[in-house]
C-alpha positions in Angstrom: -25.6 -38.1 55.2 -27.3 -40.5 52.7 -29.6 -43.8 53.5 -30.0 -46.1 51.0 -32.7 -49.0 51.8 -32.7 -52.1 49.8 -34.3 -55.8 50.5 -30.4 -56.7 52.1 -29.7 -53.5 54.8 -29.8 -49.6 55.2 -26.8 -48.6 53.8 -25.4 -45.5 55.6 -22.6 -43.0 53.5 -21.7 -39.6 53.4 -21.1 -37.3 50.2 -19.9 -34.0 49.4 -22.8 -31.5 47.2 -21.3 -29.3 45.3 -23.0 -25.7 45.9 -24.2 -25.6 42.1 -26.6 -28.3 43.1 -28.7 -25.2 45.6 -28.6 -22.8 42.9 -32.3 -22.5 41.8 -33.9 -22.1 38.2 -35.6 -19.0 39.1 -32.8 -17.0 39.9 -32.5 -14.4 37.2 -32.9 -10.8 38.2 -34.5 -7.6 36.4 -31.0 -5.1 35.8 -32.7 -2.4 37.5 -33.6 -5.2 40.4 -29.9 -6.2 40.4 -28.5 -2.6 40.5 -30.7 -1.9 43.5 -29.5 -4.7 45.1 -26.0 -4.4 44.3 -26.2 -0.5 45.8 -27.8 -1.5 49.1 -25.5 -4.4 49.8 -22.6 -3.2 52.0 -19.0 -3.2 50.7 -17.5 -5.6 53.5 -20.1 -7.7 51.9 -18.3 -8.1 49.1 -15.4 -10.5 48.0 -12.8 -10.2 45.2 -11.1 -13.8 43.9 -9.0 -14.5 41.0 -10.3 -17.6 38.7 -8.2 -19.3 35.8 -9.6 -19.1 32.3 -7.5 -22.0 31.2 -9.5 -22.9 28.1 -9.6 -19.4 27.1 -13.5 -19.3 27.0 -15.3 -16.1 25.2 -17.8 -14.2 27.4 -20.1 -15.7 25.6 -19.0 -19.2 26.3 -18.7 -18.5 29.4 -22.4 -17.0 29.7 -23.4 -19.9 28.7 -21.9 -22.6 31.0 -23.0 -20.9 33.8 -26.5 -19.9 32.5 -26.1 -23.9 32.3 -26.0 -24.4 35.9 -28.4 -21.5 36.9 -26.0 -18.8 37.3 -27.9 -16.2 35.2 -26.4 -13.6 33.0 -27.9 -10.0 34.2 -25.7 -7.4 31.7 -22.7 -7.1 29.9 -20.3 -4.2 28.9 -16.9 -3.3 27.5 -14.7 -0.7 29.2 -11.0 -0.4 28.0 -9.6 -3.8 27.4 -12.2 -5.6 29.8 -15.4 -7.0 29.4 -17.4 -7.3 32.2 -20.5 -9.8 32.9 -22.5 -8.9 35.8 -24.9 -12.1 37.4 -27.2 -13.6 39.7 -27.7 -16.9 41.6 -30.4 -17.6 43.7 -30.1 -20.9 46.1 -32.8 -22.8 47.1 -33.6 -21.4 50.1 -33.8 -17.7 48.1 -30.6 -15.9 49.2 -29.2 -14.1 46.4 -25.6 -13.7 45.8 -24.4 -11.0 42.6 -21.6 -11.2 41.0 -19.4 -9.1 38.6 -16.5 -11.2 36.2 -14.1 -9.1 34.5 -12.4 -10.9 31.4 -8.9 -9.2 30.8 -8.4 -8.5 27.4 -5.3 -11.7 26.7 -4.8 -12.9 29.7 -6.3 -16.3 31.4 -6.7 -15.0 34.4 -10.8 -13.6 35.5 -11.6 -10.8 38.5 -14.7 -12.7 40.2 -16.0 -10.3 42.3 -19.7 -11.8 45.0 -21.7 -9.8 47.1 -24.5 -10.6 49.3 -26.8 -9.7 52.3 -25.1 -13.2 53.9 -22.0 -13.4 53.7 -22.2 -17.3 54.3 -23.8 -17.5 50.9 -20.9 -16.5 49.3 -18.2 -19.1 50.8 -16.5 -21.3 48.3 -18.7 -20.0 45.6 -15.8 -19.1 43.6 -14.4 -22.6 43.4 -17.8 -23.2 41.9 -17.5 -20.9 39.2 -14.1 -22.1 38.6 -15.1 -25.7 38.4 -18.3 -24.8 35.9 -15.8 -22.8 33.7 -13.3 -25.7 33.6 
């Protein structure tokens, strides 16, 4: 709910936030921090969603929109025909939530795959990262 106060009335309205706007600065991890966490976090923790790559954005094009809106880029590496991107988000209220995007080699279609202690902190976080990549 918003207020807005003027010299006329109080003007009362309600608006959606998008989730990018609770994802803080300070939310890049150490990659020894972010294996440890990843390890301790328990597997029905984790969630796997499919995302379009539509424009056909390079990992690093893709790095950078999300390092862009504070979803920080933690380690890369190539295995096969995939390169994977591993990062971290931290919201405003400091729950962490990792994530691991695997680019197929040709194909528009990414593996997002989000773990976190709260389980809550990951809902509708991939439609984020599917809006910031479009």
């Amino acid at each position: 709910m918003v207020a807005v106060k003027n010299d006329v009335n109080v003007f009362y309205f309600a608006t959606i936030v998008p989730l990018v706007v609770y994802f803080a600065e300070g939310g890049q991890m150490e990659k020894r921090e972010f294996l440890e966490m990843w390890k301790e976090i328990p597997e029905q923790n984790e969630q796997q969603f499919q995302i379009q790559n539509s424009q056909q954005l390079s990992a690093d094009q893709i790095c950078n929109k999300l390092q862009a809106n504070n979803v920080f880029t933690v380690a890369r590496r190539s295995v096969d025909s995939q390169e994977l991107l591993y990062h971290s988000i931290k919201y405003t209220n400091g729950l962490y939530v990792l994530s691991e995007l695997k680019l197929h080699q040709g194909s528009p279609n990414l593996t997002l795959s989000l773990k976190s202690r709260h389980l809550s902190a990951i809902a509708n976080l991939n439609e984020m990262f599917q809006l910031i990549l479009n």
